[in-house]
DRENTI-493985 format. One record per residue (C-alpha): chain; x, y, z. Coordinates in nm, 2 decimals. Example, Ala and Ser with C-alpha at 12.3 -4.5 7.8 and 13.67 -1.06 7.14 Angstrom:
<recs>
[rec "A" [1.23 -0.45 0.78]],
[rec "A" [1.37 -0.11 0.71]],
</recs>
This chain:
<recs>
[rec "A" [11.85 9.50 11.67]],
[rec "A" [12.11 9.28 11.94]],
[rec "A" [12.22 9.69 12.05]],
[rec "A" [11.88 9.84 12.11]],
[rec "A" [11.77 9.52 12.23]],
[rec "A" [12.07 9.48 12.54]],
[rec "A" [12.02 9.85 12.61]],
[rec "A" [11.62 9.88 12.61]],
[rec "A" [11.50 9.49 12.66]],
[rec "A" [11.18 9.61 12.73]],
[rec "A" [11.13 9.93 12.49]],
[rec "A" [10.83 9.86 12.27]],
[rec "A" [10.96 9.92 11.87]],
[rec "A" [10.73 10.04 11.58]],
[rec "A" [10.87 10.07 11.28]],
[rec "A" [10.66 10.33 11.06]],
[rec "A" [10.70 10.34 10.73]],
[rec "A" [10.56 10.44 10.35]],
[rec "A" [10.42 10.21 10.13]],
[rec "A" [10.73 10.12 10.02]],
[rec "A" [10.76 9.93 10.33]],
[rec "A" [10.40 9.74 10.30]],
[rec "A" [10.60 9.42 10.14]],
[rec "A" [10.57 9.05 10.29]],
[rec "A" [10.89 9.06 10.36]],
[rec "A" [10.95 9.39 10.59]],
[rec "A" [10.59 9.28 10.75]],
[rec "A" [10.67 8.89 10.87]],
[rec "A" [11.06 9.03 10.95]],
[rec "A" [10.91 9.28 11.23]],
[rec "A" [10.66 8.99 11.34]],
[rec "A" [10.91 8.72 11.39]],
[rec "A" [11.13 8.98 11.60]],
[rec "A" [10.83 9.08 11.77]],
[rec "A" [10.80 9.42 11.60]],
[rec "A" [10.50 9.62 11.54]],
[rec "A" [10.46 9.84 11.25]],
[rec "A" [10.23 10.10 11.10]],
[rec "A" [10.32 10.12 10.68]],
[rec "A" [10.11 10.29 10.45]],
[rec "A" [9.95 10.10 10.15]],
[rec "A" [9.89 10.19 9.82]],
[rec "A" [9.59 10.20 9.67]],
[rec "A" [9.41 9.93 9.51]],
[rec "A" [9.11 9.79 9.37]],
[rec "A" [9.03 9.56 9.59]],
[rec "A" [9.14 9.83 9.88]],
[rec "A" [8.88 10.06 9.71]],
[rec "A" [8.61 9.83 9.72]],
[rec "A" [8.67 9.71 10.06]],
[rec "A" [8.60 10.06 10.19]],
[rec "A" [8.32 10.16 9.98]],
[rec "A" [8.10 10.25 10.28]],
[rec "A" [8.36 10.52 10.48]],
[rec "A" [8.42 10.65 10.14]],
[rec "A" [8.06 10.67 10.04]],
[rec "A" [7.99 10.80 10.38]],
[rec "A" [8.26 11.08 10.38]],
[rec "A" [8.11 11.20 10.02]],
[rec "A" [7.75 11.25 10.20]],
[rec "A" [7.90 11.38 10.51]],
[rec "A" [8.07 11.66 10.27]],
[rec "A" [7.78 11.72 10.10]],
[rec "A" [7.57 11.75 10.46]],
[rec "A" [7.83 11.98 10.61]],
[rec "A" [7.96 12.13 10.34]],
[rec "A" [8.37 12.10 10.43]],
[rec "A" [8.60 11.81 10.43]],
[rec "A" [8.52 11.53 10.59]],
[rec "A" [8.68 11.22 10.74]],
[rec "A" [8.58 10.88 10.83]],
[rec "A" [8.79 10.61 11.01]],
[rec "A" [8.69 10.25 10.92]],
[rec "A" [8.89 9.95 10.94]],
[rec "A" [8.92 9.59 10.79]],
[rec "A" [9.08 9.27 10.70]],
[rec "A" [9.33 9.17 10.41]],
[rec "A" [9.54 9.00 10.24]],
[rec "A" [9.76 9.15 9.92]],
[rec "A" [9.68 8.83 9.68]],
[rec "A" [9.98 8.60 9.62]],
[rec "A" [10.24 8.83 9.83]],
[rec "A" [10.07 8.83 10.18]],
[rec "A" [10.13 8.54 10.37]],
[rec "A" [9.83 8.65 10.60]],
[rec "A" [9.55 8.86 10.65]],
[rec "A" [9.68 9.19 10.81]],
[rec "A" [9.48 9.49 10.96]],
[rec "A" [9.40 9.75 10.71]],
[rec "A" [9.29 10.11 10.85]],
[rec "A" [9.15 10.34 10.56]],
[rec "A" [9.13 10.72 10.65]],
[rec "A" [8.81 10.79 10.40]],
[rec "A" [8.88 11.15 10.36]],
[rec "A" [8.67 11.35 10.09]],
[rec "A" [8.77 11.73 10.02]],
[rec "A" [8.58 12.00 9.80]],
[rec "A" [8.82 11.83 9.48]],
[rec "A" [8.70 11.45 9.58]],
[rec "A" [8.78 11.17 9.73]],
[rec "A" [9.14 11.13 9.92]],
[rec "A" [9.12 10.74 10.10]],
[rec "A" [9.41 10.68 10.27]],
[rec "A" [9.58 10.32 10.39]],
[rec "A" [9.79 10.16 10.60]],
[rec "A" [9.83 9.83 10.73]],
[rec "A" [9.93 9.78 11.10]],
[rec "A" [10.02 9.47 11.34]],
[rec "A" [9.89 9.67 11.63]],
[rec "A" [9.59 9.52 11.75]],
[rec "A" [9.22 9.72 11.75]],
[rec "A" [9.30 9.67 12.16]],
[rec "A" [9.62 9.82 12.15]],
[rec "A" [9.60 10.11 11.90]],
[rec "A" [9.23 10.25 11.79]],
[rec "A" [9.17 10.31 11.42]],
[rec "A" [9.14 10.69 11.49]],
[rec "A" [9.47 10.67 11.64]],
[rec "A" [9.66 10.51 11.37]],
</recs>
């Protein structure tokens, strides 16, 4: 980090990574070396429930249209008893012809600096 750091002092870093990544402590590492990231997060329960609506609203927008469809919805959370904090969640509600595909991923970008779409 000291290398990229005395060559690019003002490059902006985000780490990207799979849900592999999405632990406590990868997540409060980048944000105590000012760090952003973007990891994708396995689904849950709780992750399911808390995007209920884009999901339900991707099914009906499938069945209106007739193809795949995608909605972009976003939230807060916190992994229960690993998370030190709630953390920006962005779920990708995707449903296909086969059913439902939700995707995760939880960011440190802010709404203002990175859209939902975007992420």
């Amino acid at each position: 980090m000291e290398q990229i750091r005395s060559s690019w002092p003002k490059a902006k870093i985000i780490v990207r990574g799979d849900s592999g990544f999405s632990r406590e402590n990868s997540m409060s590492w980048c944000e105590a070396n000012g760090i952003d990231f973007v990891l994708g997060l396995a689904k849950n329960s709780r992750l399911l429930a808390m995007s209920l609506r884009a999901r339900r609203q991707a099914q009906i927008d499938l069945l209106d249209a007739g193809e795949a469809s995608r909605v972009i919805d976003e939230f807060s959370y916190q992994a229960p008893e690993s998370w030190s904090t709630e953390r920006r969640v962005v779920v990708k509600a995707e449903h296909l012809s086969k059913g439902a595909n939700p995707h995760f991923v939880v960011t440190s970008l802010s709404a203002a600096q990175t859209d939902a779409s975007t992420l």
